[in-house]
C-alpha positions as CSV (number, residue, x, y, z in Angstrom):
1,X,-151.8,-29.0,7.5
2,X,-151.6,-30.8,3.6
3,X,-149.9,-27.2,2.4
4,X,-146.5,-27.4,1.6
5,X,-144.6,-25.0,3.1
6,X,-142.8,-22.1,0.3
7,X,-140.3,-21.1,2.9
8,X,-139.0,-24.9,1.5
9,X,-136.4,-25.3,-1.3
10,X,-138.1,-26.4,-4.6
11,X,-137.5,-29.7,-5.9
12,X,-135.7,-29.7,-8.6
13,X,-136.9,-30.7,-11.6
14,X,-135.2,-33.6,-13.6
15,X,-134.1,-31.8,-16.6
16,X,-132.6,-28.9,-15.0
17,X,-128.6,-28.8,-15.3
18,X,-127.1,-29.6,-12.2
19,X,-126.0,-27.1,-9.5
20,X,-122.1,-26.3,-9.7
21,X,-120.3,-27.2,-6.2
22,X,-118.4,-24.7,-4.5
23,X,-114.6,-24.1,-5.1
24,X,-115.1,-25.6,-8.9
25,X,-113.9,-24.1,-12.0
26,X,-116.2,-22.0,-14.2
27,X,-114.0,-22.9,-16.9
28,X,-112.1,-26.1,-16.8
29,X,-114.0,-28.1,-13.9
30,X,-111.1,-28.0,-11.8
31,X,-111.0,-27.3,-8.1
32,X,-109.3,-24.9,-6.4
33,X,-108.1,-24.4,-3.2
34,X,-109.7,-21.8,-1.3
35,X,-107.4,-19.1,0.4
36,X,-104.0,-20.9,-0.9
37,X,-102.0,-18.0,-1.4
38,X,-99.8,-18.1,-5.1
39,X,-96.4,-19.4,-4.9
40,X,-93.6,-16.5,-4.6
41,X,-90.9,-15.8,-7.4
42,X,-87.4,-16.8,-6.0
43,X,-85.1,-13.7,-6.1
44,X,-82.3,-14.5,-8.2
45,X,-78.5,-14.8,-6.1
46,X,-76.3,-13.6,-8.4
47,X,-77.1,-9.7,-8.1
48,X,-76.0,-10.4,-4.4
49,X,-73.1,-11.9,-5.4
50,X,-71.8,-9.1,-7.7
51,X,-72.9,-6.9,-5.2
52,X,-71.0,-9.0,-2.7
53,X,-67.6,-8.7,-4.8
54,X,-68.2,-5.0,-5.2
55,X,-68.2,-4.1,-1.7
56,X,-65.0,-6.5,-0.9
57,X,-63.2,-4.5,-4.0
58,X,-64.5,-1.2,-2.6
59,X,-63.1,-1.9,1.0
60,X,-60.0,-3.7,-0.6
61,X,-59.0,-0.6,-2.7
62,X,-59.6,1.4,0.4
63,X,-57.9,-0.5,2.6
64,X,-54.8,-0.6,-0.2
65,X,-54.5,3.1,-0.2
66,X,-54.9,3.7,3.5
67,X,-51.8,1.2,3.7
68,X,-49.8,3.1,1.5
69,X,-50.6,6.3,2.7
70,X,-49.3,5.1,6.4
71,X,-46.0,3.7,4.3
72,X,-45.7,6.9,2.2
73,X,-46.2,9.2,5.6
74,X,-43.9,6.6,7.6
75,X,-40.8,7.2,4.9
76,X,-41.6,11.2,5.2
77,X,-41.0,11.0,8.7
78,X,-38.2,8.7,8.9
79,X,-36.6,11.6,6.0
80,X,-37.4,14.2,8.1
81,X,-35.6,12.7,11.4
82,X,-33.1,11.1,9.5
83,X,-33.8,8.1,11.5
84,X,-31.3,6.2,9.0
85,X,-28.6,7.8,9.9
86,X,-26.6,10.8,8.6
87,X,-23.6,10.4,6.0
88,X,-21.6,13.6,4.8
89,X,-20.6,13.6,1.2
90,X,-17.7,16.7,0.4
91,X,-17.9,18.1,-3.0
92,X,-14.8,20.3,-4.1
93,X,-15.7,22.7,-7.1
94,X,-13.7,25.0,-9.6
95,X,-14.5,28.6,-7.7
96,X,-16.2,30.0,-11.1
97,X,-18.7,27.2,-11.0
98,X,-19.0,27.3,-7.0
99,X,-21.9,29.4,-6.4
100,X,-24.4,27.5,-8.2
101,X,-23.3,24.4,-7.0
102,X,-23.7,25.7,-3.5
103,X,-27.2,27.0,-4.1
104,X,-27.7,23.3,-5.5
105,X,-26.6,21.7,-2.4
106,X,-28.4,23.7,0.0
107,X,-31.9,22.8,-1.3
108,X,-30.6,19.2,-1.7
109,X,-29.8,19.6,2.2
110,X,-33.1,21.2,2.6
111,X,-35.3,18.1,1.5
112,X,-33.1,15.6,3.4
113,X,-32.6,13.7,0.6
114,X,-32.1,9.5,1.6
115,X,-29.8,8.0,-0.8
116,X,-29.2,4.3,0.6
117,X,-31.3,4.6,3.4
118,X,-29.1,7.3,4.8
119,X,-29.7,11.0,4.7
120,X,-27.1,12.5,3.0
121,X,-25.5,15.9,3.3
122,X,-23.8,17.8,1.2
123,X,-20.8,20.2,1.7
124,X,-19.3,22.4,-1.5
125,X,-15.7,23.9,-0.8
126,X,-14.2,25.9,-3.5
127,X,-10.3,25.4,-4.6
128,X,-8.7,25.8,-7.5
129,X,-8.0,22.6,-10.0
130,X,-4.5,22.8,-9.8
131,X,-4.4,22.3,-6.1
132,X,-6.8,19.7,-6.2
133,X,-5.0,17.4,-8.4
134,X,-1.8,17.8,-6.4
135,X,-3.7,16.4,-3.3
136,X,-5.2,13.8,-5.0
137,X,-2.4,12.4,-7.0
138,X,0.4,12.9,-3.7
139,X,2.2,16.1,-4.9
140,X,1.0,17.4,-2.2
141,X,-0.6,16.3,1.7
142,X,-4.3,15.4,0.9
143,X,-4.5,17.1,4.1
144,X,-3.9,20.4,1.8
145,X,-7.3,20.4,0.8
146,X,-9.4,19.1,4.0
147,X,-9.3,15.1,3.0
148,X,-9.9,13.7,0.4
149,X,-12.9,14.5,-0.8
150,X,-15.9,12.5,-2.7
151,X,-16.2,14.5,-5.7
152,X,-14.4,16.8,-7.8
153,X,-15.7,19.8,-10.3
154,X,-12.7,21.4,-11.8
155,X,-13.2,24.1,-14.7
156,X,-11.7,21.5,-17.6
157,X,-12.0,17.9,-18.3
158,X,-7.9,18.2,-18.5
159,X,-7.7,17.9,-15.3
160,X,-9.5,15.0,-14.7
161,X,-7.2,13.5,-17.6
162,X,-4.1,14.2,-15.9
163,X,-6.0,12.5,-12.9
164,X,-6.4,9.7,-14.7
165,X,-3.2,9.1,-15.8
166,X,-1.6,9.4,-12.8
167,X,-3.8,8.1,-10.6
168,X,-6.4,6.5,-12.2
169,X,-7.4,4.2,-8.7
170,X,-8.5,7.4,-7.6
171,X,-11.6,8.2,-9.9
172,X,-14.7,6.4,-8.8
173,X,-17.1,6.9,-11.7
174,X,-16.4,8.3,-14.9
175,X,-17.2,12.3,-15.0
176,X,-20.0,14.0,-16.4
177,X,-19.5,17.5,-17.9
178,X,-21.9,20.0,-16.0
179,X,-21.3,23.1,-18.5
180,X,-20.6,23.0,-22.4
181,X,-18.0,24.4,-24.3
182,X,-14.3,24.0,-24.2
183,X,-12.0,24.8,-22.4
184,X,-14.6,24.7,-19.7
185,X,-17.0,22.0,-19.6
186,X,-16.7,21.3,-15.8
187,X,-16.6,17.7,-15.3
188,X,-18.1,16.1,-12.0
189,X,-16.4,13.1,-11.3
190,X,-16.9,11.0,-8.4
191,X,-13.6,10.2,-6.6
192,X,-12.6,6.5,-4.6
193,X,-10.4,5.8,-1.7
194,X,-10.7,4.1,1.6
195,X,-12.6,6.9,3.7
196,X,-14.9,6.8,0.8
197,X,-18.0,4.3,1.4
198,X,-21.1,3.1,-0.6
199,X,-23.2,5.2,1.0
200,X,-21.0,8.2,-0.4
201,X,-20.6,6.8,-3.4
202,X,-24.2,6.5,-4.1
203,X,-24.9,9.9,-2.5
204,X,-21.5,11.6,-4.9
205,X,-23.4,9.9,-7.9
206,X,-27.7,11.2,-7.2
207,X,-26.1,15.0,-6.3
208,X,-24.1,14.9,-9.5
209,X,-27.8,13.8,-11.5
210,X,-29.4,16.2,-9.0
211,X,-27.3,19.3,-11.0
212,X,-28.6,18.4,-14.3
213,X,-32.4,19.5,-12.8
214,X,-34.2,22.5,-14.1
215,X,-34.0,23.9,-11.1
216,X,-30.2,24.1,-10.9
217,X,-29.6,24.0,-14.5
218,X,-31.2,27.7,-13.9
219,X,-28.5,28.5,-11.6
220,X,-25.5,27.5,-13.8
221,X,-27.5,30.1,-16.3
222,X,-27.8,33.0,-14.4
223,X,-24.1,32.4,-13.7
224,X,-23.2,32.5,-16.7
225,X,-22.3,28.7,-17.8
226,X,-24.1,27.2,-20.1
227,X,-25.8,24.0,-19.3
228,X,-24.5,20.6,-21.2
């Protein structure tokens, strides 16, 4: 019964170092928490905001060309209908340079060309100068030669000087020599009067640029006048 019992813990002795408690630090004597979990790292926002502006540039460009592509298809459409309206603009040409400038006309007719938010057509009749300028300057009815018409190609820039000086209200823009070479240089010149509008006038003036193209500039070629 005096027996001490060696299932017991040992005493310990005085001098022995004393036992470490639980939880404390084998190198600084600090405690630590047991099963805290480390703090996280915070994400930084400004990846998410650059990625942000991105997408809104992304969808804003998109957006930007799908707006313009409805605009670009809407003016298309209204050419091909002519949904502006219709205005006829009558060119009267020398007969030497009338076959180009009818060939010119009729693919100018063919894209429904809008000049003023109007389509405009164009229609080339051939007479000769001489009977041309008697319309215009009251020689003769302007009835002679269909009306008076919005633009005038003769052969020679002579006749749009005898024009000039004898009825100079009747020129609407200064002319613009189509061919080279004298005598014949055939001048387009844009004529004025009351049946004449803007919309005609504008019209007279982008055909007259619209024969300078390479296109027609080909044309005047093969038919033998040399392009100015």
């Amino acid at each position: 019964m005096g027996r001490h019992n060696l299932a017991e813990e040992p005493v310990p002795h005085p001098l022995d170092p004393p036992k470490r408690s639980p939880g404390r630090s084998e190198t600084t004597g600090s405690h630590r928490i047991v099963g805290k979990k480390p703090p996280r790292r915070r994400i930084a926002k400004w990846p998410l905001v650059a990625l942000g502006l991105a997408v809104l540039v992304t969808l804003g460009v998109v957006g930007w060309n799908w707006a313009d592509s409805v605009l670009n298809n809407r003016a298309e459409a209204q050419a091909a209908s002519c949904n502006g309206g219709r205005t006829d603009v009558r060119i009267v040409v020398t007969p030497q340079i009338a076959k180009p400038v009818e060939a010119a006309a009729a693919r100018w007719n063919q894209d429904l060309t809008v000049v003023h938010g109007s389509c405009v057509h164009v229609a080339v009749e051939s007479k000769p100068a001489a009977e041309v300028l008697g319309a215009l300057t009251g020689t003769t009815p302007i009835d002679s030669i269909g009306g008076l018409p919005d633009g005038w190609i003769p052969e020679s820039s002579y006749w749009v000087a005898q024009l000039a000086k004898a009825k100079p209200d009747a020129i609407g823009s200064p002319a613009m020599p189509i061919g080279s070479g004298p005598p014949a240089d055939y001048p387009f010149v844009g004529l004025s009067g009351a049946s004449i509008d803007e919309t005609q006038q504008r019209g007279t003036q982008s055909f007259r640029a619209f024969l300078k193209e390479p296109a027609q500039l080909a044309d005047f070629t093969a038919a033998g006048i040399r392009a100015s």
